[in-house]
C-alpha positions as CSV (number, residue, x, y, z in Angstrom):
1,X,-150.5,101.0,-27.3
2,X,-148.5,102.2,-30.1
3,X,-147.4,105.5,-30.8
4,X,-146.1,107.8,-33.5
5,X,-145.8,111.2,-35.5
6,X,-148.5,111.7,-38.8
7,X,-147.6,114.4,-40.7
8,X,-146.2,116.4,-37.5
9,X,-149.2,115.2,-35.6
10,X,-149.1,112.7,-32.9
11,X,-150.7,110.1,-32.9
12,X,-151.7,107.3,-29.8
13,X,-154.0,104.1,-30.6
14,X,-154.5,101.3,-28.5
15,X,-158.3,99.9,-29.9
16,X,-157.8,98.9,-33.8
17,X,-157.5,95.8,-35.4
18,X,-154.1,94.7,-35.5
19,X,-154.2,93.4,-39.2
20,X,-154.6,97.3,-40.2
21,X,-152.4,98.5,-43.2
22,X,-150.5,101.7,-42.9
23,X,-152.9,102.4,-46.1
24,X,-155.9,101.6,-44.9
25,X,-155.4,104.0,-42.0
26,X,-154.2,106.6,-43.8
27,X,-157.3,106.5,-46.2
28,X,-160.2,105.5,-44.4
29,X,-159.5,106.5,-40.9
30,X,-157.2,109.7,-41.3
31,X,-158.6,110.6,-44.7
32,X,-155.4,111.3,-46.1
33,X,-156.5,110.1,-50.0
34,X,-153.0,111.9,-51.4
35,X,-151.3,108.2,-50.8
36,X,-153.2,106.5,-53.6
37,X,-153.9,102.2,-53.7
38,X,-152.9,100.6,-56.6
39,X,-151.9,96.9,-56.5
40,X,-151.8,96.0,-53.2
41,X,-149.2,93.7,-53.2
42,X,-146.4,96.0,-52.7
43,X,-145.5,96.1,-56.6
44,X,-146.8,99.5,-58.2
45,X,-145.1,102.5,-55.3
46,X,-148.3,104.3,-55.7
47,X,-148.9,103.9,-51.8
48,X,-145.1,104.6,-51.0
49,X,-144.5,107.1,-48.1
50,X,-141.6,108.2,-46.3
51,X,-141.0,107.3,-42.5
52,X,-137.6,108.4,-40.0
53,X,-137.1,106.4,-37.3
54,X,-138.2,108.8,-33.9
55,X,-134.5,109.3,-32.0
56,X,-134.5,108.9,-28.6
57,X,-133.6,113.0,-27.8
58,X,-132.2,111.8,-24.5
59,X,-129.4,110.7,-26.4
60,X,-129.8,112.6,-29.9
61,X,-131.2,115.5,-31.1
62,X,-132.7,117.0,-34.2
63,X,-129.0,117.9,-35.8
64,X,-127.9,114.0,-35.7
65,X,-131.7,112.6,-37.1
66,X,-131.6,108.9,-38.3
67,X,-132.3,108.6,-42.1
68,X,-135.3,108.8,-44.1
69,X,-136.6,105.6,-45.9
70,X,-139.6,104.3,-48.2
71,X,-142.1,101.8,-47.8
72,X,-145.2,100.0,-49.6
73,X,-147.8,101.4,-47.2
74,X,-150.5,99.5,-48.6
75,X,-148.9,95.4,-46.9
76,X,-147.0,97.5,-43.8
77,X,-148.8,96.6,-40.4
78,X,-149.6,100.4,-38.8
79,X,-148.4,98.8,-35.6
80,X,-144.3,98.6,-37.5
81,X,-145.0,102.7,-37.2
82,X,-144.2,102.4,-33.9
83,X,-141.8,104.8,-33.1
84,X,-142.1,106.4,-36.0
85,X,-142.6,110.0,-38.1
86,X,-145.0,109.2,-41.3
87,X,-144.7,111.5,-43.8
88,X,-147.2,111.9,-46.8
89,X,-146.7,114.1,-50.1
90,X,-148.9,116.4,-49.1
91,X,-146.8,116.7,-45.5
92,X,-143.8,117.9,-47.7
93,X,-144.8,121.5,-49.0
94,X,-144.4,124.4,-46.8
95,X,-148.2,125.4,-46.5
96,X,-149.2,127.4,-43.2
97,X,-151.6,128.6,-44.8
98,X,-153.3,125.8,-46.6
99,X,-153.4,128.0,-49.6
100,X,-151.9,125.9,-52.7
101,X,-150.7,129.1,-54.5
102,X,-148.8,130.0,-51.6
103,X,-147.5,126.8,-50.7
104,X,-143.5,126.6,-51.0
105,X,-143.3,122.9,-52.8
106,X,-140.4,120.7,-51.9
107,X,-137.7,120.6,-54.7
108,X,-139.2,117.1,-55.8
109,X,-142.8,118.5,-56.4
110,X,-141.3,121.5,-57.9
111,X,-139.1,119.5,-60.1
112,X,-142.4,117.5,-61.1
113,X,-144.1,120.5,-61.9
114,X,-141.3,122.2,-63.9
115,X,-140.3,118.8,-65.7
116,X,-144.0,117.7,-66.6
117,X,-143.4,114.6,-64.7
118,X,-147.4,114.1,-64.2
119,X,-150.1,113.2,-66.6
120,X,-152.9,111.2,-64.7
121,X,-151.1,111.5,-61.5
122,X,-152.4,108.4,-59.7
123,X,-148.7,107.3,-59.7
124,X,-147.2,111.1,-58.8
125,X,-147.2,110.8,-55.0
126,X,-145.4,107.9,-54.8
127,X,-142.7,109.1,-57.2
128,X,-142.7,112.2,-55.3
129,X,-141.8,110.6,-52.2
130,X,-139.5,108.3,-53.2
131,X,-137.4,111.2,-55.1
132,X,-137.8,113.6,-51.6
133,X,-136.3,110.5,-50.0
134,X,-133.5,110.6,-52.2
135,X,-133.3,114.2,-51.9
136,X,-133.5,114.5,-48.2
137,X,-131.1,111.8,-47.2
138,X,-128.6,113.4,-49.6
139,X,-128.9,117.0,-47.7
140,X,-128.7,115.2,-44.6
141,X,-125.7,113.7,-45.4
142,X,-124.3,117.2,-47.0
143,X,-125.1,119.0,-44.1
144,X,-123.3,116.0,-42.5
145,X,-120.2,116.8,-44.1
146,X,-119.7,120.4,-44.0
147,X,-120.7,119.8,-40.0
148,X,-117.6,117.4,-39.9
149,X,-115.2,119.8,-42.3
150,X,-115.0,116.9,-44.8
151,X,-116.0,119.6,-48.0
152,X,-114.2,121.9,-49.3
153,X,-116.2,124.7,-49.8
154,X,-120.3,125.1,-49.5
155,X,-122.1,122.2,-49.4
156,X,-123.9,121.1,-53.0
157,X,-127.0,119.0,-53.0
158,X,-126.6,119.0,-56.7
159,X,-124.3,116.0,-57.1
160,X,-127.4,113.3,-57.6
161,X,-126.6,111.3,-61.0
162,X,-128.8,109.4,-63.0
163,X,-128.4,106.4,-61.7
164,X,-129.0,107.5,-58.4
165,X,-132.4,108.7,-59.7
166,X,-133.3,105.5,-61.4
167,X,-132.3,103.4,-58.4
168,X,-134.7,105.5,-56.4
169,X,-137.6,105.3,-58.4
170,X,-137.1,101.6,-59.2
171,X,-139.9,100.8,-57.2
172,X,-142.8,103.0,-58.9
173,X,-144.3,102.3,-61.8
174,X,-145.9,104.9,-64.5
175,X,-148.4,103.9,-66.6
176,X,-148.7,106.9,-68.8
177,X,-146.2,109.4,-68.3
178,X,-143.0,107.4,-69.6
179,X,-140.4,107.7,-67.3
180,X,-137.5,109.8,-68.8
181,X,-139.2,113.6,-67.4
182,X,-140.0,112.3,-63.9
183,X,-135.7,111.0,-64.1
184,X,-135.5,114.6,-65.8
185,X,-137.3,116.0,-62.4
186,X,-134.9,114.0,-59.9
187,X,-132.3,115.8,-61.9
188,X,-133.5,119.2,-61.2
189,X,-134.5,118.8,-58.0
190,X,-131.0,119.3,-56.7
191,X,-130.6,122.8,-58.6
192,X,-133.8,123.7,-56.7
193,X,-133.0,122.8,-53.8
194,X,-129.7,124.9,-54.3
195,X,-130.9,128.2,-55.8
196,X,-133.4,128.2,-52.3
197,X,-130.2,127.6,-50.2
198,X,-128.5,130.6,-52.6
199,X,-131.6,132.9,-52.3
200,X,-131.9,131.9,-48.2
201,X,-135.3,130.7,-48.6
202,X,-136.6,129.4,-45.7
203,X,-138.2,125.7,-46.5
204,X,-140.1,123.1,-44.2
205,X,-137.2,121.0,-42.2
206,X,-138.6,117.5,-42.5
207,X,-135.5,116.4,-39.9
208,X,-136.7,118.0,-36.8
209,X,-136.6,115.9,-34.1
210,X,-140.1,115.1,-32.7
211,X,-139.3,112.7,-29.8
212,X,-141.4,113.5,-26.7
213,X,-140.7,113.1,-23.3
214,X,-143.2,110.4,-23.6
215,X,-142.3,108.7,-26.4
216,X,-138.2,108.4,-25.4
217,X,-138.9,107.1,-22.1
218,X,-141.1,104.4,-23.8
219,X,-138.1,103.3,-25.7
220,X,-135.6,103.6,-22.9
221,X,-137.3,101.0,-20.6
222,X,-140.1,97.8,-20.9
223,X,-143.7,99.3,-19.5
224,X,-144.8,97.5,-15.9
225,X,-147.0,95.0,-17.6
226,X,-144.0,93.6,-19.7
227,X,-141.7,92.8,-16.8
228,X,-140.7,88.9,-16.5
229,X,-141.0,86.0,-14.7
230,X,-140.1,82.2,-15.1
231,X,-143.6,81.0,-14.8
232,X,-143.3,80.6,-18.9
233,X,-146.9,82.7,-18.9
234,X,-147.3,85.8,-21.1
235,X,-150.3,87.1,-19.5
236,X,-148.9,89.7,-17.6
237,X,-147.8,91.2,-21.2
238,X,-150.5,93.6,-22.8
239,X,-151.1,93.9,-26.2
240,X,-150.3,96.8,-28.0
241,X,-153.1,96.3,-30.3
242,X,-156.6,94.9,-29.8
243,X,-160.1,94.9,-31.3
244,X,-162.2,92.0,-29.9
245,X,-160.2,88.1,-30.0
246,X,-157.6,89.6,-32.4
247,X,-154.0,90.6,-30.5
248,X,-150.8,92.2,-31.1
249,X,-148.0,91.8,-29.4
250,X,-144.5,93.8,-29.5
251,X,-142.1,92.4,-27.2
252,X,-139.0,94.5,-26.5
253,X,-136.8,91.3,-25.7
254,X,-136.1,87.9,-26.7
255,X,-137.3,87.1,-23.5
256,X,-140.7,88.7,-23.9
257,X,-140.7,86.6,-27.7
258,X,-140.1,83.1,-26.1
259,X,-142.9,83.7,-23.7
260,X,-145.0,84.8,-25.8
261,X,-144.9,81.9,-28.1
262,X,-144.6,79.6,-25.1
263,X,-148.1,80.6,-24.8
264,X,-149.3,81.5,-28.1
265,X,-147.4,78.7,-30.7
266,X,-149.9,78.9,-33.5
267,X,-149.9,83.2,-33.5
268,X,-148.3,84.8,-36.5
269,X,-144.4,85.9,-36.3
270,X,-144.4,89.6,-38.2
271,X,-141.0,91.2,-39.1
272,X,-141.2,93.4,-42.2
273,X,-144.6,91.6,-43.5
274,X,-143.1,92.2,-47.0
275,X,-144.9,89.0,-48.3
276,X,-147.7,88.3,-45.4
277,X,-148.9,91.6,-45.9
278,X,-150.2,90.2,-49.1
279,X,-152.2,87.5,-46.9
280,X,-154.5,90.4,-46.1
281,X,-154.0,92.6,-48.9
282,X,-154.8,89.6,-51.8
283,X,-156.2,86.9,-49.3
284,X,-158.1,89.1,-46.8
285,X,-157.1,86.7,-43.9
286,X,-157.8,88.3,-40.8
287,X,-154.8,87.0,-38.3
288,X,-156.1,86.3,-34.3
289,X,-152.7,86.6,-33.0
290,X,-149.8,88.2,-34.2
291,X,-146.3,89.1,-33.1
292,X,-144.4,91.4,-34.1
293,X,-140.1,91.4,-33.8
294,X,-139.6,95.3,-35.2
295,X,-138.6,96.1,-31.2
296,X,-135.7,93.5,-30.8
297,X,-133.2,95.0,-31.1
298,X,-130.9,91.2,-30.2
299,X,-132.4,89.9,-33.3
300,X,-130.9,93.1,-35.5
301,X,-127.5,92.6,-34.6
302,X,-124.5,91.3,-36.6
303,X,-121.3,89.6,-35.1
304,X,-118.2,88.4,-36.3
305,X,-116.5,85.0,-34.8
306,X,-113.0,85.1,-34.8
307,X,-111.2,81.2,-34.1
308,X,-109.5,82.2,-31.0
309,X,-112.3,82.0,-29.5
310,X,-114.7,80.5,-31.5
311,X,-117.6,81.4,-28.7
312,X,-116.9,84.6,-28.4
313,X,-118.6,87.2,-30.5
314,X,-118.0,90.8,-31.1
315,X,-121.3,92.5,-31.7
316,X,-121.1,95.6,-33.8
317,X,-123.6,98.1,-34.8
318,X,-124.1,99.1,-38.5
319,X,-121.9,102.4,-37.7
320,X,-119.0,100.5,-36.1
321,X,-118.5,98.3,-39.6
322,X,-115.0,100.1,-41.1
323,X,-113.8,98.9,-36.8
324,X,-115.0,95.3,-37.4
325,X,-112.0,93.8,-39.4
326,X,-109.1,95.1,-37.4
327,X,-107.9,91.5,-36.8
328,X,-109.4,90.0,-40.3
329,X,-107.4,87.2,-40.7
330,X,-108.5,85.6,-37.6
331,X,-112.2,86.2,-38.8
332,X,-114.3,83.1,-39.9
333,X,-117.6,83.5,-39.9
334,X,-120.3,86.3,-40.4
335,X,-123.9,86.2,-38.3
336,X,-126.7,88.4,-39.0
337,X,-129.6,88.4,-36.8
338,X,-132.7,87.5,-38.5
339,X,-134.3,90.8,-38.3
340,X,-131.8,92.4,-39.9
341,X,-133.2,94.0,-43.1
342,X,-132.0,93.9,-46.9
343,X,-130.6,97.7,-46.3
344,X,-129.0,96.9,-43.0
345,X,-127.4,94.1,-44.5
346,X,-126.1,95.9,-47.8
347,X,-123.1,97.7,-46.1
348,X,-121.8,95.0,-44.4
349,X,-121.6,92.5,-46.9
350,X,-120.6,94.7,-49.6
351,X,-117.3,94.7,-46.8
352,X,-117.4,91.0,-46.8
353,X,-119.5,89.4,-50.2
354,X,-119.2,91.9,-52.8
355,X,-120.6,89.7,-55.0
356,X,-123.5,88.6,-52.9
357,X,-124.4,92.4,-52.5
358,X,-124.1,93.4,-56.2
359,X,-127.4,91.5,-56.5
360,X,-129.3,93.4,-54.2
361,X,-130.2,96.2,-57.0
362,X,-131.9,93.5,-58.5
363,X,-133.5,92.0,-55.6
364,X,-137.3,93.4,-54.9
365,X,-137.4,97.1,-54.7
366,X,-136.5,100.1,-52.2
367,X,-139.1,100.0,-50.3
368,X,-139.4,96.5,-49.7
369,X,-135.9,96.5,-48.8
370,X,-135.7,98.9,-46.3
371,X,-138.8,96.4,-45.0
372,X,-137.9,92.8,-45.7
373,X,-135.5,91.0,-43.5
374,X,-133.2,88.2,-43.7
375,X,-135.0,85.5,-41.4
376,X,-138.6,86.5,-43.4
377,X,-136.9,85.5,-46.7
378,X,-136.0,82.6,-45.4
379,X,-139.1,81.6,-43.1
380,X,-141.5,81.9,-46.0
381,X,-139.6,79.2,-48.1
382,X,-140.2,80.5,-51.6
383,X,-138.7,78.7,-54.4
384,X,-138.0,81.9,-56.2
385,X,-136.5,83.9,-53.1
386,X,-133.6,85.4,-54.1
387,X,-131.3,84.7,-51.1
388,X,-131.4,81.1,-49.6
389,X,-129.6,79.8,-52.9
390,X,-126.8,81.8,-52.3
391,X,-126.4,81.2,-48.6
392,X,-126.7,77.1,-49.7
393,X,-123.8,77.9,-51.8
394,X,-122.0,79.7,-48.9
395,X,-122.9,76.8,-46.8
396,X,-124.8,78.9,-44.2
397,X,-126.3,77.5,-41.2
398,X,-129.5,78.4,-39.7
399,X,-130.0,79.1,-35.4
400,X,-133.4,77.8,-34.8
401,X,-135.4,78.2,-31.5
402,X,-138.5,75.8,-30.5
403,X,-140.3,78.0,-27.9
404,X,-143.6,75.5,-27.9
405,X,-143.3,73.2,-24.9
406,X,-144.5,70.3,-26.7
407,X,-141.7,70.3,-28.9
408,X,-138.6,69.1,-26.4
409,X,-138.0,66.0,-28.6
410,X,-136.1,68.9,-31.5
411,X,-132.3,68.8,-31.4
412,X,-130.0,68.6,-34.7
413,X,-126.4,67.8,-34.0
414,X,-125.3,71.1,-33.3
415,X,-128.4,71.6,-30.6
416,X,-127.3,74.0,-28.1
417,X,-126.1,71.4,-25.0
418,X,-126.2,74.0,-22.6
419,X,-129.9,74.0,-22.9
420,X,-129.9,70.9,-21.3
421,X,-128.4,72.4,-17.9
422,X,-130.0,75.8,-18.2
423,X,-133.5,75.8,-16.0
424,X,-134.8,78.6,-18.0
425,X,-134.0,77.5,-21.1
426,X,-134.7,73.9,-20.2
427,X,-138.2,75.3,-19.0
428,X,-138.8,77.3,-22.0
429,X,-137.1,77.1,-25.2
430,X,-134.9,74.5,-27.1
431,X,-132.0,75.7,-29.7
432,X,-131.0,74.2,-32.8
433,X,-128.5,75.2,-35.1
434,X,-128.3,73.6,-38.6
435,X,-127.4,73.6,-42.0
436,X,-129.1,75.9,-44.2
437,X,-130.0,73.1,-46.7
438,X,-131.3,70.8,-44.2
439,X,-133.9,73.5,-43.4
440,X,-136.3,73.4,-46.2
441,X,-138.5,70.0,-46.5
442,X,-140.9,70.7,-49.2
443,X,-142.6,73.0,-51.0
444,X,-143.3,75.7,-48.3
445,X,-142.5,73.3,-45.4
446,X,-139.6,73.7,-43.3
447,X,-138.1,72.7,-40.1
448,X,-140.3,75.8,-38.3
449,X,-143.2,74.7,-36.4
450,X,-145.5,76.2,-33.9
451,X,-143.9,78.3,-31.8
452,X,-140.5,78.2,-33.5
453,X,-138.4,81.0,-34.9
454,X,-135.6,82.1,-36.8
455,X,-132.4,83.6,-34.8
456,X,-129.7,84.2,-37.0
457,X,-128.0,83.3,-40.0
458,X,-124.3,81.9,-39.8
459,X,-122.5,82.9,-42.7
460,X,-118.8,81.4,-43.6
461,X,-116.2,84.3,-44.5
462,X,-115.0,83.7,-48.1
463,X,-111.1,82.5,-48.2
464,X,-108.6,83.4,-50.8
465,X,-109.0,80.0,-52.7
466,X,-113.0,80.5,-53.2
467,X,-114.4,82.6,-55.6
468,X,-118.5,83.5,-55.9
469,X,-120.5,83.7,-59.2
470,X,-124.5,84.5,-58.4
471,X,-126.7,85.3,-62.0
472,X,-130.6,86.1,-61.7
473,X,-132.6,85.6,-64.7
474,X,-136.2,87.2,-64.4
475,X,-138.4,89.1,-66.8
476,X,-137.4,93.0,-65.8
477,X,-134.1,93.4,-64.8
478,X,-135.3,95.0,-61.6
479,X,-137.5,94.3,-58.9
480,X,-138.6,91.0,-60.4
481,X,-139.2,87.7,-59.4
482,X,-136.6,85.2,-60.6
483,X,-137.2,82.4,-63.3
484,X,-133.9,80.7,-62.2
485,X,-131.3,81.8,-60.1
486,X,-127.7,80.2,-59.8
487,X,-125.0,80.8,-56.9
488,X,-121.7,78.9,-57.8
489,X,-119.0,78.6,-54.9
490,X,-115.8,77.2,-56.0
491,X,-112.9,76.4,-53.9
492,X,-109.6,75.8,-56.1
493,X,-106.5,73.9,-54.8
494,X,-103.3,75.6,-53.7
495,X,-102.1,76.1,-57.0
496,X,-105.3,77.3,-58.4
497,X,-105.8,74.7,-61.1
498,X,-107.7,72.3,-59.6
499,X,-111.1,72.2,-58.1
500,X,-111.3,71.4,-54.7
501,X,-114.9,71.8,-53.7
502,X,-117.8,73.5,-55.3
503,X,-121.4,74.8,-54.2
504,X,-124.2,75.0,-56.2
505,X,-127.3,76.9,-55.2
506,X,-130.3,76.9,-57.2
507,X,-133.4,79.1,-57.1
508,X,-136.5,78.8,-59.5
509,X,-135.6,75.5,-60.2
510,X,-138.0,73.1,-57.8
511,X,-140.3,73.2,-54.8
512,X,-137.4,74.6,-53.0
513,X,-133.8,76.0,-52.9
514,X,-131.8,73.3,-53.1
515,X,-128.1,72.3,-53.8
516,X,-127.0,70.7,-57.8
517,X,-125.3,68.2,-55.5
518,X,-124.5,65.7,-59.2
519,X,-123.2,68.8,-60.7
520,X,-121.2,69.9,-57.6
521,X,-119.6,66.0,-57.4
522,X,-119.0,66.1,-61.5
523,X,-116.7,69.6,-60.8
524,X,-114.8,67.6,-57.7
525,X,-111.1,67.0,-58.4
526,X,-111.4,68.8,-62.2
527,X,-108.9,71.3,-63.6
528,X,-109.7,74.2,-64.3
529,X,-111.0,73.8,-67.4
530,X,-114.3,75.1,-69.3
531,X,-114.5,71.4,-70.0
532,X,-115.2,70.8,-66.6
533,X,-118.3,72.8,-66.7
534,X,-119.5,71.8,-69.7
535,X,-119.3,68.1,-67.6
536,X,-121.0,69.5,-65.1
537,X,-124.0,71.3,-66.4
538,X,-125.0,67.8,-68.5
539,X,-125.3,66.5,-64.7
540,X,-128.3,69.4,-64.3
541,X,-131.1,67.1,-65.2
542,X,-130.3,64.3,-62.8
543,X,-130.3,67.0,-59.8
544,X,-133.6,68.5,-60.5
545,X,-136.9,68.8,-63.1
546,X,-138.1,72.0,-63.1
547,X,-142.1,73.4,-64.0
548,X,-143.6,75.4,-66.7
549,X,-144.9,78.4,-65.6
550,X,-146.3,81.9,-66.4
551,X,-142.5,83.0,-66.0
552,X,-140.4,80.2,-68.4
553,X,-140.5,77.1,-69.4
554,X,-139.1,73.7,-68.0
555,X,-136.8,73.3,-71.0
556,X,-135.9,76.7,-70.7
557,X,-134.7,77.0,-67.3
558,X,-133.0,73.7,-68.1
559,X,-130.9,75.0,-70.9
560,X,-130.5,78.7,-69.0
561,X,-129.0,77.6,-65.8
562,X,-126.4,74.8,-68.0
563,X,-125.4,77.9,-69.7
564,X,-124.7,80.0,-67.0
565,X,-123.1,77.1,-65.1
566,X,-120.5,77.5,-67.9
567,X,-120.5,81.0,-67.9
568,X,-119.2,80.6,-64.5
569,X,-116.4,78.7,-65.6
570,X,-115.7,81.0,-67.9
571,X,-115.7,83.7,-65.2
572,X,-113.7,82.0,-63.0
573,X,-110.5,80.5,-65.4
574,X,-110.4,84.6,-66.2
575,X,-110.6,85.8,-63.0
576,X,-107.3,83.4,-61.8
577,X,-105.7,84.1,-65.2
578,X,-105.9,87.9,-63.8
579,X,-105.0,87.1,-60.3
580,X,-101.7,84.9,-62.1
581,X,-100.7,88.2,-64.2
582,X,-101.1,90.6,-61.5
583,X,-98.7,88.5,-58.6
């Protein structure tokens, strides 16, 4: 069974075919037509809605609520609502009375109104939300701050610039409106919102915790039918969805997950579903088995190594990240657990790969990142995905786990040994741990098979000698798919004028990511010159030969990525020069 909050209403389904869309419930089994369907694929934001993780209120309450976020309703499973509070637009005005001229609109509808931010209004809704995302998270976080004495004076939610607006409405598209009075509205929203707070009118608190006794001891504990044994059979776990053969499963463990897929190899893994949910949406396949990874919490988890003790790792929760470089200089390497999404990432590697983060703005939109994880990018081997090139520059390696009995023969060279010695283990999984670029085979084939899965990533720290250059060409500047996209590590020599190593990550550019390994050995031993690069991007041919397609052509990429190849040279010989003038 899952369970969650509509629009202040609580909801508990256990009958329903598990490949239903958040959308699809919301209009033809709810009836709530204000979230409109527009492309389906997760691209337009007219379907977007807002969601807050429930707290459990044995251990929170409604004056510490977790934030708000958007989604694409139209590709998210209902069954990731789990947990949940789903808020529509028409959830967010204060209307007791279901009377629309007495309704008090939240300060993003009112700012919509005022600004004339509407013509058709088939996009408005999902504007709407996205901008009372914005809106609310920035109260909360106010509030926040006067609660902790950090403000001086009263609290202002009045502070939203305009890039804050355009980031949070990167995601919608308007067909007819133009977009410079719905920015206008995300500007006035905030003097709305603070002339109510002047005038003490009393508006709809979307915060309020609505975690039932039922619903927190859910969360706190696994249900009967999900407890373990080592007989490596799931069928003492229920599903938490089913409508005739079709199953969903949400294990709470990793346990639970290897069982599972002991039993069920060919079912389909689901994390955020930002790119399957366009198998049903645009391919109306109709999956028999799925399983879903939203409620493991091992797999959401980030660590850092330290070589002391190079098998010992720290866990640390998102909130603990300023704590998790006390003793930096002994820290090597980075892991994030598959799971992690593209939000939960940001923070921690704008701490750690400032560069690698700046390109998040550009990668998909808001409400695919706050769905789309780390380990899904990854899994569904795109030659345009946005992140494996970079982590092939950073020389990441990949934690595998073969859960299908049939499949004892895996083992790279860094398989895990103690597997070998471990019953339960033995008995029911096998780990492997490998190089990023040895992951990807061919075009949409990897080393994943039935009943295998994605762990973590393993992520090299950056040391003072290496320097990272990442450029994404594409279309739009946001939330676009690439044409090419280049990640250039280069490690330099002691003195800085000699190039010691160099990793070259391409995306865009074949039938998978894959490392310029004749461009990377032209740059070996080379000053630092831009004739170095120049040497090295007339290598580019010889590593790969890319298509013509609807987004650029084969000479084009060709020519594009040499260029920026230089253009990282050129980057790099002026960042030293700096570094040099500044010691």
């Amino acid at each position: 069974m899952i369970s969650f909050y509509l629009n202040g209403k609580r909801h508990e389904i256990s009958h329903l075919n598990p490949n239903t869309t958040v959308l699809e419930y919301l209009r033809l089994h709810e009836h709530q037509t204000d979230t409109k369907e527009g492309c389906g694929s997760g691209d337009c934001g007219a379907c977007t809605i807002m969601a807050q993780r429930l707290p459990n209120h044995a251990t929170s309450d409604s004056s510490d609520s977790t934030p708000f976020y958007t989604f694409n309703s139209c590709i998210a499973l209902l069954s990731l609502m789990d947990g949940h509070h789903l808020m529509t637009a028409s959830y967010l005005a204060d209307n007791p009375a279901h009377h629309p001229e007495r309704a008090l609109l939240h300060p993003a509808q009112q700012a919509m109104v005022d600004c004339h931010g509407s013509q058709c209004g088939f996009c408005t809704p999902g504007f709407v939300m996205s901008l009372a995302n914005l809106y609310e998270n920035n109260r909360m976080q106010q509030q926040k701050n006067t609660k902790q004495g950090s403000t001086n004076g009263e609290s202002s939610y009045d502070d939203l610039s305009y890039d804050d607006i355009v980031a949070a409405i990167s995601g919608n598209l308007c067909r007819c409106t133009g977009y410079r009075p719905i920015i206008e509205a995300g500007l006035t929203m905030g003097k709305i919102g603070q002339q109510r707070d002047t005038d003490k009118t009393v508006a709809k608190d979307l915060t309020i915790s609505l975690a039932t006794d039922a619903m927190a001891s859910k969360s706190k504990s696994l249900s009967k039918t999900e407890s373990l044994d080592t007989s490596n059979k799931a069928s003492t776990i229920e599903p938490a969805l089913a409508e005739g053969s079709r199953q969903l499963f949400i294990p709470k463990t990793v346990d639970a997950l290897n069982q599972l897929l002991a039993v069920y190899p060919q079912a389909t893994i689901w994390a955020g579903g930002t790119d399957l949910g366009l198998s049903i949406t645009q391919h109306l396949v109709d999956h028999e088995v799925i399983i879903q990874l939203s409620a493991i919490d091992e797999l959401k988890t980030w660590s850092l190594s330290h070589s002391k003790s190079s098998s010992k790792h720290d866990s640390k929760p998102l909130s603990d990240l300023d704590k998790s470089t006390d003793n930096e200089e002994a820290v090597q390497e980075l892991t994030f657990g598959a799971s992690m999404t593209y939000q939960q990432m940001l923070p921690i590697l704008e701490h750690n790969f400032p560069a690698f983060a700046a390109l998040f703005a550009r990668t998909a939109s808001p409400q695919i990142r706050n769905m789309g994880t780390l380990g899904g990018n990854i899994a569904n081997a795109s030659p345009i995905g946005d992140l494996p090139p970079i982590l092939l520059a950073l020389e990441a390696r990949i934690h595998l786990r073969h859960c299908n009995p049939n499949n004892g023969d895996i083992g790279g060279e860094e398989a895990n040994a103690k597997d070998k010695n471990n019953e339960h283990n033995q008995k029911h999984y096998v780990d492997e741990i490998i190089p990023l670029s040895e992951f990807f085979i061919d075009y949409k084939k990897t080393k994943l098979r039935a009943g295998s899965y994605i762990v973590a990533i393993h992520m090299p720290l950056m040391q003072a000698n290496q320097h990272l250059f990442i450029h994404k060409i594409s279309k739009r500047y946001e939330d676009d798919i690439s044409a090419c996209l280049v990640a250039v590590r280069i490690d330099l020599s002691a003195d800085g004028m000699t190039i010691d190593h160099a990793k070259i990550g391409l995306g865009g550019m074949a039938a998978i990511p894959l490392l310029a390994k004749n461009c990377q050995q032209a740059l070996l031993g080379q000053p630092l010159e831009l004739a170095s690069f120049e040497k090295a991007a007339k290598a580019l041919p010889m590593d790969v030969s890319p298509l013509t397609d609807v987004r650029a052509s084969r000479e084009y990429r060709l020519h594009v990525v040499q260029r920026l190849l230089i253009k990282c040279g050129k980057q790099l010989i002026k960042e030293t020069q700096t570094e040099r003038e500044s010691s």
